[in-house]
matplotlib code that plots the C-alpha trace (Angstrom):
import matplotlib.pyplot as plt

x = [-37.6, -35.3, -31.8, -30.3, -32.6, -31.8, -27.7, -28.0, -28.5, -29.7, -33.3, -33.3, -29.3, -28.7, -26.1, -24.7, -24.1, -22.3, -22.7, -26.2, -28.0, -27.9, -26.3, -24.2, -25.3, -29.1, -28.8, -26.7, -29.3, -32.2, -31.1, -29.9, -33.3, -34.8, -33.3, -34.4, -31.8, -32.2, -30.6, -28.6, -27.8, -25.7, -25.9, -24.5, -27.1, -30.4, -32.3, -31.3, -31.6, -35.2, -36.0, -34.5, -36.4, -39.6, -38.6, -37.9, -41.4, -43.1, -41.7, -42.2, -38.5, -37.4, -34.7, -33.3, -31.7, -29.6, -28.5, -25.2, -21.3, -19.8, -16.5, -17.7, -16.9, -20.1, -22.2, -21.2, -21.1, -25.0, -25.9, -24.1, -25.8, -29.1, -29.1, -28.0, -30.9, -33.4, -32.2, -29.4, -27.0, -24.4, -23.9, -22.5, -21.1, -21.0, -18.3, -19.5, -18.3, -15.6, -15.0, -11.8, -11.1, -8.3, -5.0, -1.4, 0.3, 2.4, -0.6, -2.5, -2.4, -1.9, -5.6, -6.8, -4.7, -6.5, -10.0, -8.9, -7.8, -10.6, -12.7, -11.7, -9.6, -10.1, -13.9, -12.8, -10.7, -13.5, -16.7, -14.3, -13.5, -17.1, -18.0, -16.2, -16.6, -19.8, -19.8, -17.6, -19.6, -22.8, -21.1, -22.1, -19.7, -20.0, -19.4, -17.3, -17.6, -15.6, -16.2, -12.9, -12.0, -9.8, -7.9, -6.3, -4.6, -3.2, -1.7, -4.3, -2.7, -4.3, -5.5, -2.4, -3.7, -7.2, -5.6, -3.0, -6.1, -8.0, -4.9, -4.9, -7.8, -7.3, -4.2, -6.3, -8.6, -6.0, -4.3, -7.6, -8.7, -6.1, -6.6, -10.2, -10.9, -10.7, -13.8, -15.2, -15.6, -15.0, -13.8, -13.6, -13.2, -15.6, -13.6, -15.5, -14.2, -16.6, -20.2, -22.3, -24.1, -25.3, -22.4, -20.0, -22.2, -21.3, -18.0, -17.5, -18.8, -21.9, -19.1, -19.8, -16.5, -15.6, -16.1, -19.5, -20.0, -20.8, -17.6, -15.8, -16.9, -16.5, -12.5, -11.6, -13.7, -13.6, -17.1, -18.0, -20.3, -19.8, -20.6, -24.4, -25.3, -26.3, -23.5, -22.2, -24.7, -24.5, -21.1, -22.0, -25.1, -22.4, -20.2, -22.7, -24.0, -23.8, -22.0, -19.3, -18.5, -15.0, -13.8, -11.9, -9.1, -10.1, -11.4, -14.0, -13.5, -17.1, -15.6, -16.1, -12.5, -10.6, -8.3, -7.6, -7.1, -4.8, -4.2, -5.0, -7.9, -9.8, -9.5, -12.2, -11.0, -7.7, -8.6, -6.8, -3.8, -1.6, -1.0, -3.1, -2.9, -2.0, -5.5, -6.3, -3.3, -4.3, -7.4, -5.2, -2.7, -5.6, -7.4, -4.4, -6.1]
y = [17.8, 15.2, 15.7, 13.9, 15.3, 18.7, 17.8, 15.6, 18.2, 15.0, 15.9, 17.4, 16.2, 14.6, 11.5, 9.5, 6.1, 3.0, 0.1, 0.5, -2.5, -5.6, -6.3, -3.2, -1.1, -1.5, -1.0, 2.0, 3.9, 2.6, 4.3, 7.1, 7.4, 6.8, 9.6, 12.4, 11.8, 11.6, 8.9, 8.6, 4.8, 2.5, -1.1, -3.8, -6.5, -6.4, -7.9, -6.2, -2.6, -4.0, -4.7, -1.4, 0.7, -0.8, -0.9, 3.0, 3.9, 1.5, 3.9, 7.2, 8.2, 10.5, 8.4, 7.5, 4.0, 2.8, -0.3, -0.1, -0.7, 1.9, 0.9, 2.8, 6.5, 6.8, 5.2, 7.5, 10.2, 9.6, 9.6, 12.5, 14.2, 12.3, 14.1, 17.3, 17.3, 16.4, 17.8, 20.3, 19.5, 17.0, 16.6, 13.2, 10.4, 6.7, 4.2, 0.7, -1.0, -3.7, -7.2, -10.1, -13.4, -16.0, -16.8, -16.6, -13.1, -15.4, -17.5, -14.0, -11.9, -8.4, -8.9, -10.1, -7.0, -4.1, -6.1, -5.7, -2.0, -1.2, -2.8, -1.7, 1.7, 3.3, 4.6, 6.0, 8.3, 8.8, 9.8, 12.0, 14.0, 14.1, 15.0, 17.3, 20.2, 19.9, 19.8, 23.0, 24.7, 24.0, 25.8, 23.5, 21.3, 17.6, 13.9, 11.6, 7.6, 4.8, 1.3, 0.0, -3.5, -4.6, -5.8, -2.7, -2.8, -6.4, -9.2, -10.5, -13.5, -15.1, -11.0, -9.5, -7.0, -6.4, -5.4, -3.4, -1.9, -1.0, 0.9, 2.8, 3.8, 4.6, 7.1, 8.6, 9.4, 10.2, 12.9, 14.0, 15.2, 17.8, 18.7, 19.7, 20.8, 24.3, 23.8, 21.9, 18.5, 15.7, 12.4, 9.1, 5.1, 2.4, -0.8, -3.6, -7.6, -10.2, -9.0, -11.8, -10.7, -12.5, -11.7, -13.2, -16.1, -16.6, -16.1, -18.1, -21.1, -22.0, -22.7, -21.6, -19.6, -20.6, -17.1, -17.4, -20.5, -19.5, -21.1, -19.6, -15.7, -16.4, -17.3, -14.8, -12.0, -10.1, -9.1, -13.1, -12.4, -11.5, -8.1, -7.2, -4.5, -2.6, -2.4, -0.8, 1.2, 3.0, 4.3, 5.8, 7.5, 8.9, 10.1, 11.3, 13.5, 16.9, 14.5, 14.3, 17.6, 17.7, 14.4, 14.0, 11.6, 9.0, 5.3, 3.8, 0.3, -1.5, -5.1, -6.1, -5.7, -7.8, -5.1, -4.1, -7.7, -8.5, -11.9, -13.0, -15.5, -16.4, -20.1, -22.3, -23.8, -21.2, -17.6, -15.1, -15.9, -15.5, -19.0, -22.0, -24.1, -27.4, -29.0, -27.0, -28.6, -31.9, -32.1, -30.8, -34.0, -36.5, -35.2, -34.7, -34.1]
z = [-25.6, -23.7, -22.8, -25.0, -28.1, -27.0, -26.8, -29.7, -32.3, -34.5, -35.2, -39.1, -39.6, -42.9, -43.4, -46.4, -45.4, -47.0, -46.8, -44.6, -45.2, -43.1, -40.2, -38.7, -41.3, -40.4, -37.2, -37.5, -40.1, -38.0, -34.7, -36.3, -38.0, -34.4, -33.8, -36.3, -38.8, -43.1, -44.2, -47.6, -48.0, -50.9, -50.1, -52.5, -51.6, -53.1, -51.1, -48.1, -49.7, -50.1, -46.5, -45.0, -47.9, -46.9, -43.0, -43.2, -45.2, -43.0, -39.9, -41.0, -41.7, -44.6, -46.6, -49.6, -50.3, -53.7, -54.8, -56.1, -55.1, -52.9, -54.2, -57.7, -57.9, -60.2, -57.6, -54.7, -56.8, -57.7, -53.7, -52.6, -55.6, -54.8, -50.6, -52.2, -54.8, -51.4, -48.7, -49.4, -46.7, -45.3, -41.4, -41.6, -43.2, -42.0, -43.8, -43.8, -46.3, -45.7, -46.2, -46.1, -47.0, -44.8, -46.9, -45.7, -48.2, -49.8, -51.2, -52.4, -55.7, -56.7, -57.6, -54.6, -52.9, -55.3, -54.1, -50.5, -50.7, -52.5, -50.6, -47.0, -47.6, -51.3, -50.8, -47.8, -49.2, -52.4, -49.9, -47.3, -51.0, -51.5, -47.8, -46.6, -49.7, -48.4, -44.8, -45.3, -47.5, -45.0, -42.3, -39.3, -39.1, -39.7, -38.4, -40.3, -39.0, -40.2, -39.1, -39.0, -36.9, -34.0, -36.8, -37.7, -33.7, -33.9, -35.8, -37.9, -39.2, -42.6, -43.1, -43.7, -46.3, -45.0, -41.1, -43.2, -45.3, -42.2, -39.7, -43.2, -42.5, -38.7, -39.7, -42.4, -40.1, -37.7, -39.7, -41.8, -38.5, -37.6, -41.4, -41.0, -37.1, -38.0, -40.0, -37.3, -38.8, -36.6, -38.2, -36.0, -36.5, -34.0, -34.2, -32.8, -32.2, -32.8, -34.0, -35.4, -38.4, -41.8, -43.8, -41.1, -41.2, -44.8, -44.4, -42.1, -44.0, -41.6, -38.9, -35.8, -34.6, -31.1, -29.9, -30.8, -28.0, -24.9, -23.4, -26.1, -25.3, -21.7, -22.5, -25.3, -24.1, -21.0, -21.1, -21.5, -24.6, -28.0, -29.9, -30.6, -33.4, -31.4, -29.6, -32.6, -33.6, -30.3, -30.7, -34.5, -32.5, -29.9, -32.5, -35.1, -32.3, -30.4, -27.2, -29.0, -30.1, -29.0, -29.9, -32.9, -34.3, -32.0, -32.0, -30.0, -29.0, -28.7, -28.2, -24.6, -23.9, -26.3, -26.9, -23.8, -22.9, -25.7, -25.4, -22.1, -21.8, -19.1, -18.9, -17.1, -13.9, -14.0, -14.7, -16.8, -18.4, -21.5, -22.1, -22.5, -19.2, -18.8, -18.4, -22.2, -23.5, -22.1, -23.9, -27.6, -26.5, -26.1, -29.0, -31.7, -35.1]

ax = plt.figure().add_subplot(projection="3d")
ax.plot(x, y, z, "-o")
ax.set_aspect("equal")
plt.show()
């Protein structure tokens, strides 16, 4: 056994995860899989939940995956019940599911708020219910995840509800984990920046954001690249795991340094500055629309 198999304490663990097929979520029950773990997974899209069932037989790995909307009680309630039914335990549970769309507030609905909360913040609070009685009643203590976004840290104009949605989360998490270290449950948030995946694809139209450019990365982010799942995926292994067993309450930060860098760019021709220089506004001026 290797060192980090031996610290790990992953090999036989048991997680519910939502939201785990496609893009972040793939990755993230694919390398926790790598590494010894039973997967419980609820994915909305069909044909995705498809591709990881079959990628997880073809492999070897010991998992069960629904279709069905995390965002229904009923459906959770069937996947919790589902691991306990297999494997009669709970070490850790991964929170996926999210998703936005760009309007100014005043231009939104009490509708389109209920979708965003329910979306991004409600199941949250629905699988931590179901979780933790669990957890507890297994004795060993537990991992809780939430994929969360840098987002919930800044002004997110055009996402006023989905960024308020999401530092909902991060306080949740916050104060949930005071509420159940005793028991020795660990609950943290990973908030990456800009990770290209299929679904941001489609939302963003078929554009290509500028952040996804080479010259685009090399100005917004420190790092001069954008996110890779795996990027991602390697902070849920961290958490999930026995390396982390005295972190709790806290957010990782897998985004290359956007956070940190908070609105300084790294202009070509000018370095780092918080403000676009002259020769950027030059090009605006000769180009106008």
């Amino acid at each position: 056994m290797g060192w980090f198999e031996e610290r790990s304490g992953l090999g036989e663990a048991v997680a519910v995860i939502t939201g785990g097929a496609g893009g972040l979520g793939e990755a993230i029950v694919l390398d926790l899989a790598a590494n010894g773990v039973r997967s419980a997974v609820v994915d909305a899209d069909v044909e995705a939940v498809e591709t990881l069932r079959r990628t997880l037989t073809e492999r070897g790995h010991d998992a069960i995956v629904h279709h069905g909307d995390a965002r229904d009680p009923d459906v959770l309630q069937e996947l919790f019940t589902a691991a306990d039914d297999r494997w009669g335990r709970l070490d850790i549970l991964v929170n996926i599911v999210g998703g936005t769309f760009r309007s100014d507030f005043v231009d939104t609905t009490p509708k389109g708020w209920d979708a965003l909360l329910r979306t991004n913040f409600s199941h949250v609070l629905q699988t931590c219910a179901l979780a933790i009685p669990r957890m507890r009643a297994g004795d060993r203590g537990g991992s809780i995840i939430n994929i969360t976004t840098i987002e919930a840290h800044r002004a997110a104009p055009g996402f006023a509800v989905y960024s308020a949605a999401k530092a909902a989360v991060e306080q949740f998490s916050r104060t949930l984990a005071v509420e159940i270290a005793p028991d020795g449950i660990r609950i943290n948030n990973v908030a990456p920046d800009f990770v290209p995946t299929p679904n941001l694809t489609k939302f963003g139209a078929g554009d290509t954001p500028a952040m996804a450019t080479p010259a685009g990365a090399r100005i917004a982010i420190p790092m001069g690249r954008v996110g890779h799942v795996s990027d991602v995926s390697n902070a849920v292994v961290f958490l999930a795991s026995g390396l982390s067993t005295y972190i709790t309450g806290t957010t990782l930060h897998p985004d290359g340094g956007t956070l940190a860098s908070s609105g300084w760019f790294n202009w070509p021709d000018h370095g780092w500055a918080n403000y676009a220089p002259n020769s950027a506004l030059a090009q605006f001026d000769s180009h106008p629309d």
